[in-house]
C-alpha positions in Angstrom: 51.1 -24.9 -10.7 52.8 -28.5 -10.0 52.9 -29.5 -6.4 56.1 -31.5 -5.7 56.1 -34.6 -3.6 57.5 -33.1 -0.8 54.0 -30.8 -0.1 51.7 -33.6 -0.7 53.1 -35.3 2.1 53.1 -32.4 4.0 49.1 -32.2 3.4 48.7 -36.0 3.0 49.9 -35.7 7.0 47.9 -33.0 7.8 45.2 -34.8 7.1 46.0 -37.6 8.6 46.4 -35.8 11.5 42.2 -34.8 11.4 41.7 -38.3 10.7 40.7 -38.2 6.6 42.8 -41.0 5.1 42.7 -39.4 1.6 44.8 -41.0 -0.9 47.5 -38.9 -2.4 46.3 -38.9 -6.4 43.1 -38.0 -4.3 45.1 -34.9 -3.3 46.5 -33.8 -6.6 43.6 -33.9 -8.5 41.9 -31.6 -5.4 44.9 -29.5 -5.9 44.7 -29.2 -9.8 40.9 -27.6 -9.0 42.6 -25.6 -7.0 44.9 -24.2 -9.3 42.4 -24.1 -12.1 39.7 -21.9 -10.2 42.6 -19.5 -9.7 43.4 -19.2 -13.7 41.2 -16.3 -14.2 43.8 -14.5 -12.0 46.9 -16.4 -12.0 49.0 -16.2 -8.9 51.8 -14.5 -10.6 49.5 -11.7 -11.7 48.5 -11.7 -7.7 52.1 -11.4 -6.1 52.5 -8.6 -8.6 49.4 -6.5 -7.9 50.2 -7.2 -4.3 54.3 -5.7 -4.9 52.5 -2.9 -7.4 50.5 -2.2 -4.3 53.1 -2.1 -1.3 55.4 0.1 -3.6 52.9 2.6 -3.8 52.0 2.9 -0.2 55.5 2.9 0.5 55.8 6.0 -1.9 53.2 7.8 -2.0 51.9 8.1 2.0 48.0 7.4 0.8 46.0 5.4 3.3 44.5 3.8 0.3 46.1 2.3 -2.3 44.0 0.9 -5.2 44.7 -0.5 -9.0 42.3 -1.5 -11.1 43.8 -3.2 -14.6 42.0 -5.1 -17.3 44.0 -8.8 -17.7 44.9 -9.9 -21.2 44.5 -9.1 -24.3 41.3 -6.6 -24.4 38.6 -9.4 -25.9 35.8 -10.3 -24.9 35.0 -11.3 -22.1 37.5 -9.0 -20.2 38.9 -10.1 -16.9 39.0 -7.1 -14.6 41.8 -7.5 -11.6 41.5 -5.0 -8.6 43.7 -5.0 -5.3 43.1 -2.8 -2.7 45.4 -2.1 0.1 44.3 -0.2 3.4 44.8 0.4 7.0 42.6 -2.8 8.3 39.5 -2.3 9.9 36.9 -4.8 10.5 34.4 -5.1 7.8 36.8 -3.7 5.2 36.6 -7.0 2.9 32.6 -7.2 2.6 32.8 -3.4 2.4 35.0 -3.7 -0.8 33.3 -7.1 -2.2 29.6 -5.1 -2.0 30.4 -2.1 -4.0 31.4 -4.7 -6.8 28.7 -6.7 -6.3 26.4 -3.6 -6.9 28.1 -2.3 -9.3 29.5 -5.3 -11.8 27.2 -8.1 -10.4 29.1 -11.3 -9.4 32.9 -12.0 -8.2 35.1 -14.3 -9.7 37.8 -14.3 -6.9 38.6 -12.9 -4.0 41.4 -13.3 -1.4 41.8 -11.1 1.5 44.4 -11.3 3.9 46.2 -8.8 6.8 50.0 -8.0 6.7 52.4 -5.6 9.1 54.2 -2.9 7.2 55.9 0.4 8.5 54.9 -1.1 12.0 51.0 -1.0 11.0 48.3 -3.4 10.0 47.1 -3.2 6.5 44.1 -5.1 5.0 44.7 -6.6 1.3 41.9 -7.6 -0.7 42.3 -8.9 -4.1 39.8 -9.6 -6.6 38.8 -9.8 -10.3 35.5 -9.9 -12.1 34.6 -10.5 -15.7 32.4 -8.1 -18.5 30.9 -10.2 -21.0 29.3 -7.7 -23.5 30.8 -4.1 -25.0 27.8 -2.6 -23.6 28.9 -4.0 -20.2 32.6 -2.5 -21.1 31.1 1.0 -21.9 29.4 1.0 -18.6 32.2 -0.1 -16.9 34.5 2.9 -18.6 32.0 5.4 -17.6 31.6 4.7 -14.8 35.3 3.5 -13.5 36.8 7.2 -11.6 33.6 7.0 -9.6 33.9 3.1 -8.9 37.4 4.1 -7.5 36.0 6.6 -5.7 33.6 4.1 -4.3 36.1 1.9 -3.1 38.5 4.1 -1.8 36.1 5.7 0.3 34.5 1.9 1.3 38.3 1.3 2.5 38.7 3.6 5.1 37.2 2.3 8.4 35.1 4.7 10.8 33.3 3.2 13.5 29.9 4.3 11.9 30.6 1.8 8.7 32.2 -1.4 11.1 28.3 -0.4 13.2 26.8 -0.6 9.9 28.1 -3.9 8.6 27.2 -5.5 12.3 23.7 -4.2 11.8 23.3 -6.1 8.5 25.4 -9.5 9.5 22.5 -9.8 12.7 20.0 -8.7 10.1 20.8 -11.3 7.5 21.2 -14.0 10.4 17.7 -12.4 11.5 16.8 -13.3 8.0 17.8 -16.4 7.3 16.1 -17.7 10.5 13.0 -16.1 9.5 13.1 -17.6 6.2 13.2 -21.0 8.2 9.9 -20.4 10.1 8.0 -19.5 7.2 9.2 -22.9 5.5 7.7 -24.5 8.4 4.4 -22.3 8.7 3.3 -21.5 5.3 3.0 -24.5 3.0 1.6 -23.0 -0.1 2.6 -23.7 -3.6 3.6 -19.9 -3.7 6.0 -20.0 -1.1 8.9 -19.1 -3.5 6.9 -15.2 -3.6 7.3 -14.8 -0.3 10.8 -16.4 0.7 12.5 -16.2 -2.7 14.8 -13.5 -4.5 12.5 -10.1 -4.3 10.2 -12.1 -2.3 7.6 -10.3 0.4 10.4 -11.5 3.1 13.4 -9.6 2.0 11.3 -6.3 1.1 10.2 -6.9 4.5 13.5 -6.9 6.1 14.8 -4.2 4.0 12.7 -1.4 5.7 12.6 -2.7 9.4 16.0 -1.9 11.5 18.1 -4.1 13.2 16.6 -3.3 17.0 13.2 -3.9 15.8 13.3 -7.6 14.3 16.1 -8.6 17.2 13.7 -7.6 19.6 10.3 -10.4 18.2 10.4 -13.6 18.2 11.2 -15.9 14.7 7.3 -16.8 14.6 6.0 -13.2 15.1 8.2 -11.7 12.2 7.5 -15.1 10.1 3.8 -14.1 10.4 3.6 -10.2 9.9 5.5 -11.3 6.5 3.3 -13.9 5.4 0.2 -11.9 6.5 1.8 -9.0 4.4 1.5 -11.1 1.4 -1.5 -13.4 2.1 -3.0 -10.0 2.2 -1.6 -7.9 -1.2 -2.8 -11.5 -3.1 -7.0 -11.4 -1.7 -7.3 -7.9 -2.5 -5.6 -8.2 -5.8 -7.2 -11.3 -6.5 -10.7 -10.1 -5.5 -11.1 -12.2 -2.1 -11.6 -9.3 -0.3 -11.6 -5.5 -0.2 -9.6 -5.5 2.9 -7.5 -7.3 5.7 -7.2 -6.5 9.0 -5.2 -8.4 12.0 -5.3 -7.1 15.5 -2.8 -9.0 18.1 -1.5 -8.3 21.6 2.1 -9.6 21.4 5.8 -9.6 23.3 8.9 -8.1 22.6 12.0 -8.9 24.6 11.2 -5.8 26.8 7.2 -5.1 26.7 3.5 -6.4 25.5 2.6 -4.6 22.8 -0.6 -4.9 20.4 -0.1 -4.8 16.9 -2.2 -3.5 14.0 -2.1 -4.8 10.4 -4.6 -4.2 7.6 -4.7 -4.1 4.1 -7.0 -2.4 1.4 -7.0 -0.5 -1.7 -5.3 2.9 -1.5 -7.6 5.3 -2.5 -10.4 3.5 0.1 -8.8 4.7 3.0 -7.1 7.6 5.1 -4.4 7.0 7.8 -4.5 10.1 8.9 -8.2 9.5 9.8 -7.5 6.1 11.1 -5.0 7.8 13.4 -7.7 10.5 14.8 -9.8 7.4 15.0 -7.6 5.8 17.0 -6.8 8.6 19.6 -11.0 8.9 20.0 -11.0 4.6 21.0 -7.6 4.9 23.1 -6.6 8.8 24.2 -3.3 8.9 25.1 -2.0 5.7 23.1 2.0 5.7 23.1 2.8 4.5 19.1 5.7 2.0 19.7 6.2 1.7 16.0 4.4 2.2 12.3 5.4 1.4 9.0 3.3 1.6 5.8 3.6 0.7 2.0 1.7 0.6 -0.9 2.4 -1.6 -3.8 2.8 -1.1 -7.5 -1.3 -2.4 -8.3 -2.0 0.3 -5.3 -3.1 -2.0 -2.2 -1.9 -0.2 1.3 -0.6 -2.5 3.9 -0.4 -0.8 7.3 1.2 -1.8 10.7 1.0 0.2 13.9 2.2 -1.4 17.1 0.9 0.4 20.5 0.3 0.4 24.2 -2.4 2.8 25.9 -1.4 5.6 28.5 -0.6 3.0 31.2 2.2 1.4 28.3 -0.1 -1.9 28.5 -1.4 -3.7 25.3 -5.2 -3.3 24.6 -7.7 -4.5 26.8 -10.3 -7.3 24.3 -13.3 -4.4 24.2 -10.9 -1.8 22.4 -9.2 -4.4 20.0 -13.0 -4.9 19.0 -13.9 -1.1 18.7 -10.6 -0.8 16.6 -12.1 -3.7 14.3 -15.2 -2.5 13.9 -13.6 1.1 13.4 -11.6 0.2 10.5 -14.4 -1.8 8.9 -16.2 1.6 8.8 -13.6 3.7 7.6 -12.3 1.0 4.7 -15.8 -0.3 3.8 -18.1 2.8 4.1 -16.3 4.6 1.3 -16.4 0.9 -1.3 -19.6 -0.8 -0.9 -21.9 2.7 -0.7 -20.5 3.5 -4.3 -20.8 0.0 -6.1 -24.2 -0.8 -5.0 -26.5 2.3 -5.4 -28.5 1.1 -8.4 -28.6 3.4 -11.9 -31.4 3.7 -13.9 -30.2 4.2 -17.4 -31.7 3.2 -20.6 -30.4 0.8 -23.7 -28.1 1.2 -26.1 -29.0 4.3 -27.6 -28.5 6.1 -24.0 -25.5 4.4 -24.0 -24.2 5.7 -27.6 -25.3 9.2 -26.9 -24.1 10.0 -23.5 -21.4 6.7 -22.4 -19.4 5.6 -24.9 -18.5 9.4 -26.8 -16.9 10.2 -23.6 -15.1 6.7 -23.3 -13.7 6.9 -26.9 -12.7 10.4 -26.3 -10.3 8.6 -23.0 -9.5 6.2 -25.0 -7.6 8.5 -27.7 -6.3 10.7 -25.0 -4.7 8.0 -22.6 -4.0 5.4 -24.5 -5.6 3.2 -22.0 -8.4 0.4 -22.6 -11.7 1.6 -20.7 -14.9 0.1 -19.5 -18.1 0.9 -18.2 -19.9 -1.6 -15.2 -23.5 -0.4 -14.6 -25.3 -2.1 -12.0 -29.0 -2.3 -13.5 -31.1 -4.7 -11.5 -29.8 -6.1 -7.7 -32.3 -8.1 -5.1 -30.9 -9.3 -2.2 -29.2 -12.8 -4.1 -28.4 -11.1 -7.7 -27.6 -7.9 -9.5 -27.4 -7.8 -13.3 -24.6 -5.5 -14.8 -23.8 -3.8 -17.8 -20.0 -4.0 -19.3 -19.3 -1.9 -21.9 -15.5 -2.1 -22.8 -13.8 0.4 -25.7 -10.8 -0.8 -26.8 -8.3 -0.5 -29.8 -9.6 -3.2 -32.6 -7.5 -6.3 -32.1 -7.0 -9.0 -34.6 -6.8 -11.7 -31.6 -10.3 -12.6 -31.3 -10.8 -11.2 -27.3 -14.4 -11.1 -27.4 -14.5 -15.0 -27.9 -11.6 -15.5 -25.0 -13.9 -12.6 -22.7 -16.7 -14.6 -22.8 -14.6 -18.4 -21.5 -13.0 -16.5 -18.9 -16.1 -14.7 -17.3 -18.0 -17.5 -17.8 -15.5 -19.8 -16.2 -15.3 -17.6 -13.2 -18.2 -19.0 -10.8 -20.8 -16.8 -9.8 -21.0 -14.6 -13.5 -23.2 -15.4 -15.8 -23.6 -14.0 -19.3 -27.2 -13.1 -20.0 -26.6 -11.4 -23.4 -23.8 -9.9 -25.7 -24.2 -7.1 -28.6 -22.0 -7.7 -31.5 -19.0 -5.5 -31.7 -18.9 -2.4 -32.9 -16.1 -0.8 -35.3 -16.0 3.4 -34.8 -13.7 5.6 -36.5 -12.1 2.1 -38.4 -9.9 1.0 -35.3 -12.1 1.2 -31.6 -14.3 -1.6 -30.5 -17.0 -1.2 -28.6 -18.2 -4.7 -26.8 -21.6 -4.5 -24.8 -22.3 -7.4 -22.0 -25.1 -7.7 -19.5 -23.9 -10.3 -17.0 -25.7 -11.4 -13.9 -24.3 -12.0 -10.9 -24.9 -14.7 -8.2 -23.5 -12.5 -5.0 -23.1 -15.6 -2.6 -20.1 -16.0 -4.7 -18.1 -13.4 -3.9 -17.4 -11.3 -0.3 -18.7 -7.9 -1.6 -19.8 -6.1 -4.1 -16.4 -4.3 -5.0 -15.0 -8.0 -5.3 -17.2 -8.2 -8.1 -15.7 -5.4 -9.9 -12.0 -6.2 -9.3 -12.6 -9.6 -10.6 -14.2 -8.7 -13.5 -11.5 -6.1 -14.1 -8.4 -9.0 -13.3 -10.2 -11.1 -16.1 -10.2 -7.9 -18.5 -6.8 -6.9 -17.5 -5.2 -10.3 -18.5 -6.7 -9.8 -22.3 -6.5 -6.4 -22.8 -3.8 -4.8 -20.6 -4.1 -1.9 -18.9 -8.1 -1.0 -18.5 -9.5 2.3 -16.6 -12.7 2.3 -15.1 -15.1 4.7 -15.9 -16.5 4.9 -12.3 -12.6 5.8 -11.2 -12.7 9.4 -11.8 -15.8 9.6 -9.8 -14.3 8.2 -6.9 -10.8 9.9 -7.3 -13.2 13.1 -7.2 -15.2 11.5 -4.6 -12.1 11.1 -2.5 -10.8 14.3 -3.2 -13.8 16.3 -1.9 -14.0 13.8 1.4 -10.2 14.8 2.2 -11.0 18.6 1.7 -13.9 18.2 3.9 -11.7 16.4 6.4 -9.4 19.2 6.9 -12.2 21.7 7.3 -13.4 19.7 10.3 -10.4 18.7 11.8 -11.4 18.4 15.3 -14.7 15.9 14.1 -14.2 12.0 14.7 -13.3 11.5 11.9 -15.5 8.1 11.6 -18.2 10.5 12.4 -17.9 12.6 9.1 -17.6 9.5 7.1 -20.8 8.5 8.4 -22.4 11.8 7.8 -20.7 12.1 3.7 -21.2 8.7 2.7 -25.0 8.7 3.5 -25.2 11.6 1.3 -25.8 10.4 -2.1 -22.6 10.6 -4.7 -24.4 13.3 -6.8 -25.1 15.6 -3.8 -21.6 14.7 -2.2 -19.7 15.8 -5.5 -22.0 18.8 -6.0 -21.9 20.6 -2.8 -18.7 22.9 -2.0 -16.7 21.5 1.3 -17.0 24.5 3.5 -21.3 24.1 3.1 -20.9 20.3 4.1 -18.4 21.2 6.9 -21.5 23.5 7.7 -23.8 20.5 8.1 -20.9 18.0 9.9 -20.5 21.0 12.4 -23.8 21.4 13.3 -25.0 17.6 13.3 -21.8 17.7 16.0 -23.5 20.3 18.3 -26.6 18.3 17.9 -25.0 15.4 19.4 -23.6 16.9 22.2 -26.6 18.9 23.1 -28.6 15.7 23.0 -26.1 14.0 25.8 -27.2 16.7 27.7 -30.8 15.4 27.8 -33.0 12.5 28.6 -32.6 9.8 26.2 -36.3 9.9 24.8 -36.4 13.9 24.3 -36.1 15.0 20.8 -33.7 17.4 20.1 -34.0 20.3 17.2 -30.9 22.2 15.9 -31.0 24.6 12.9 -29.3 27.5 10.9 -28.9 29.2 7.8 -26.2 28.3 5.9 -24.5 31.6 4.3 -23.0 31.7 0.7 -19.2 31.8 0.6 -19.1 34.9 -1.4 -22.2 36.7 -1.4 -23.8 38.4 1.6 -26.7 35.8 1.9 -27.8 33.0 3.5 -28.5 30.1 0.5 -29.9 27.2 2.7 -31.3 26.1 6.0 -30.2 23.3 7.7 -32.6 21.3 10.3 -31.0 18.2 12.9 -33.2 16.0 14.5 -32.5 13.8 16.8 -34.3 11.4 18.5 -34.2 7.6 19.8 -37.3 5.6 18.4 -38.8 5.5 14.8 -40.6 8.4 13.7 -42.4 9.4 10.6 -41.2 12.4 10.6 -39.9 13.2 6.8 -44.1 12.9 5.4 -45.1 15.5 8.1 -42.5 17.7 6.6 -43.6 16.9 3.0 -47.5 17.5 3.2 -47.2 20.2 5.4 -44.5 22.1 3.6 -45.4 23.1 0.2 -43.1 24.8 -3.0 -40.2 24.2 -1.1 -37.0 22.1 -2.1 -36.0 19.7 0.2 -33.0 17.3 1.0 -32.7 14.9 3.8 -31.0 12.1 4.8 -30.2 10.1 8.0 -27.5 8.5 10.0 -27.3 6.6 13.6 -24.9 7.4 16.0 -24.5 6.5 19.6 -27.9 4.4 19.9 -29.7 8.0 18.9 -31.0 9.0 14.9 -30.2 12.3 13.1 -32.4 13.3 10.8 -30.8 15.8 8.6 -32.9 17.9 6.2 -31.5 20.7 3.9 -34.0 23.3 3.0 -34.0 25.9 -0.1 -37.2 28.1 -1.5 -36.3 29.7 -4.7 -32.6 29.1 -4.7 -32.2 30.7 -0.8 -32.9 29.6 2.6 -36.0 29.4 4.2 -37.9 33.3 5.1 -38.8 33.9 8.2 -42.6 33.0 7.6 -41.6 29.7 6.2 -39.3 29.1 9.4 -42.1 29.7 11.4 -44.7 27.3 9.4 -41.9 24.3 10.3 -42.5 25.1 13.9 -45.5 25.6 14.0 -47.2 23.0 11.5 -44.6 20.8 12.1 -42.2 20.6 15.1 -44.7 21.8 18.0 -47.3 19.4 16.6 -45.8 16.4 16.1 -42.1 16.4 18.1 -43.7 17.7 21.5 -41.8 18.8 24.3 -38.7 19.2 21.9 -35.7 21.0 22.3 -35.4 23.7 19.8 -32.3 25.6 19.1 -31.8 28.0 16.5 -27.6 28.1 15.8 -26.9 30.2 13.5 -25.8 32.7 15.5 -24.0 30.1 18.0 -20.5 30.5 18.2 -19.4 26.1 17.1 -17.4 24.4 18.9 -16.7 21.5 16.8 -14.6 18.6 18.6 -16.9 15.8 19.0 
């Protein structure tokens, strides 16, 4: 549209007025933008949505008025006009311009203005939009009744939705300062993963609530959201099996101390770290918690507390709490990937191993391999990698090899050439050594090998997973037969158990033997600390009316050779033992069977006798089978 003479003076002296000398072809051609942006919805098409729109209201009583027309001829792409006229309210506009932004994507033009009418105050917003493709046009034709309903129902103003709107200008505000302190505290090339679009900043700020990031400071959210992704990439990457970051901190109205860790999923219970946490600090007030697990399966965690007085943690419990969740994350990890199995060479491998792997393979879909630790000292291990996988034509093997032997701290010690079975798997065979100064734990070991085979192959499985999903599964059924048991206790107890016994024996028997090596540890604060003291019972079947094993707890505070005096003076029974410390004392537990049942009566007798009153004088000996258990320890 031309602009006469007459109204570029009238701007020319406008702003002349703000003191911007701007010459008046200057003007025009500023004005012809002007005019051009507009062409996509040309101001005559405007002033008649915006009559179309008063007629209506005026005729038809609504509160909401809405068109929605397609502009033109109907070719691609399709300009899509939309005016909506409404009582105002405050927020209406963003209300209007976010259902089409989630809906259609981005906006073309928008005007929005107020006008009186019937002695009220409505809101006008116009806008259009354009659909590029016909599968974009379909969508939008589908789905067009409930974008109307969308927006009429995003016109009406309630006090909840202009609440709402407030909540998410502070938020973004919230946000965009944050974003700030992260540029000036995180200089990594990798920023753009935790700032940009989808980045670990806006998921962040997408689950906390206004009250909570108004109330921290810029650096303390900045930090929780780069420690949230500093933490996701070691664990992915390898660098470590877990995270953890314990701070005492203000809010604008208290000091709090915060909690974050990080660590694989399946490695850790926060329901246990929760019991945990209520045996370090009883009476802890939980200010605020929030949890997530990502798509590759890594848990991130964040508690916030004060203890029964409302004040942060004293330095003794934030160091309990550390060493706490160490146990609990690492006890169920590093047990698992380091026991050593003794298997034999390829033929063990094609008998029992790979069958069962090619069988996965067809069933799954999925890649699979096989890490077998088969020699470790305290500086090296040497593994064995077997890997089944659908033939491929790309030459992996070749690329395997460059990338493990690229990674520092593997080195190849020998390959078997692969095998072709059934005309399309491939099995590869690798024993690797490992330099173990290289990496922070043995599980690192693992997931590195498994990002390397994961970036040829694709999706892998581990063999060893289904042993610890099972592993996992029998430690949480176990955990909710004990309830009352610390539950860093019982992890203590099952994970010094080996994996074969763990998986073998039914929960409510190993609930049997957590209960009563918890009555053994209270009886024994009871007593003087160098006084041995003796619990045991028969263990009954679940089913049948007998007793299938007897259980013995020793306790006692200085080394004693006390398993051999068992051993030679005990003979054609079975017997299992193993041994934990707890609380500066050691509990020896042994698990005794004769023929398939507990120990007889004259047996019983021969372990007190040959064995308890000559060599544990002046013990304490308590037979609980018939004791009532009070479990809470």
């Amino acid at each position: 549209m031309a602009v006469t003479a007459n109204e570029l003076d009238q701007i020319k002296s406008i702003l002349n007025g703000k003191k911007l000398h701007i010459s008046r072809q200057k003007i025009a051609a500023s004005l012809a933008m002007l005019d051009e942006s507009q062409e996509i919805f040309p101001q005559p098409q405007q002033k008649a949505l915006l009559v179309q729109l008063l007629h209506l209201y005026e005729n038809s009583k609504k509160k909401v008025v809405i068109q929605l027309e397609e502009l033109g001829e109907k070719e691609l792409p399709l300009t899509v006009v939309m005016g909506v006229l409404a009582e105002d309210w405050t927020g209406m506009a963003n209300s209007i311009l976010g259902i089409i932004h989630q809906k259609h994507g981005n906006v073309l033009f928008i005007k929005g203005f107020t006008l009186t009418c019937q002695e009220r105050k409505l809101g006008v917003v116009l806008l259009s939009f354009l659909i590029q493709t016909a599968e974009d046009y379909g969508r939008f034709l589908k789905d067009k009744n409930n974008l109307l309903a969308a927006l009429k129902e995003a016109s009406q103003g309630t006090l909840g939705k202009t609440l709402l709107l407030e909540d998410e200008t502070i938020k973004f505000e919230i946000y965009n300062q944050t974003i700030n302190t992260i540029k000036r505290m995180y200089r990594g090339p990798d920023i753009e993963e935790i700032i940009g679009e989808n980045g670990e900043t806006l998921k962040f700020f997408s689950s906390r609530s206004r009250e909570y990031l108004q109330e921290r400071k810029l650096s303390d959210l900045a930090g929780l959201v780069i420690d949230n992704y500093k933490f996701q990439k070691q664990i992915r990457d390898g660098q470590a099996d877990k995270k953890i970051r314990i701070k005492n901190f203000e809010t604008l109205d208290e000091h709090l101390t915060g909690i974050t860790f990080g660590c694989w999923e399946e490695n850790f219970s926060v329901e246990n770290f929760l019991k945990t946490l209520d045996f370090i600090v009883p009476g802890h007030i939980i200010k605020h918690h929030k949890s997530f697990v990502s798509s590759e399966k890594i848990l991130i965690y964040r508690i916030e507390i004060v203890d029964s007085h409302y004040q942060p943690l004293n330095p003794d419990a934030i160091k309990s709490i550390e060493s706490s969740l160490e146990k609990l994350i690492s006890t169920s990890v590093d047990e698992k990937f380091s026991q050593i199995k003794s298997v034999g060479g390829y033929e063990h491998y094609a008998r029992a191993i790979i069958p069962f792997l090619m069988e996965e393979l067809k069933v799954t879909g999925i890649n699979q391999v096989f890490m077998s630790v088969e020699k470790k000292t305290e500086f090296m291990m040497q593994l064995k990698l077997i890997l089944v996988s659908r033939q491929s034509k790309k030459n992996n093997l070749n690329k395997l090899i460059r990338l493990l032997e690229s990674r520092n701290g593997i080195e190849i010690l020998s390959v078997i050439p692969p095998r072709l079975y059934q005309n399309h798997i491939e099995i590869n065979i690798m024993n690797l050594k490992i330099v173990l100064s290289e990496f922070v734990s043995i599980a690192a070991i693992f997931q590195s090998i498994k990002n390397i085979l994961k970036s040829l192959y694709g999706q892998v499985r581990d063999f060893d997973e289904g042993l610890r999903d099972s592993d996992m599964r029998s430690l949480m059924d176990l955990t909710s037969e004990v309830r009352s048991i610390n539950p860093l206790l019982i992890k203590e107890i099952y994970y010094n158990f080996d994996e074969i016994y763990r998986l073998e024996t039914p929960p409510k028997i190993m609930a049997e033997i957590m209960k009563l090596v918890c009555e053994t540890i209270k009886s024994a604060k009871k007593q003087e600390m160098d006084r041995v003291i003796v619990k045991y019972k028969h263990i009954r079947h679940e089913l049948k009316n007998e007793f299938i094993k007897t259980i013995f707890v020793i306790s006692y505070v200085k080394e004693k050779k006390i398993i051999s005096k068992f051993i030679n003076n005990l003979h054609n029974i079975e017997v299992y033992f193993t041994r934990i410390e707890w609380e500066q004392r050691f509990y020896l537990i042994l698990i005794f069977k004769k023929n398939n049942l507990a120990l007889p009566e004259d047996e019983l007798k021969k372990v007190k006798t040959e064995v308890l009153d000559k060599f544990l004088k002046n013990a304490l000996i308590i037979d609980a089978t018939q004791q009532s258990v009070d479990e809470e320890c």
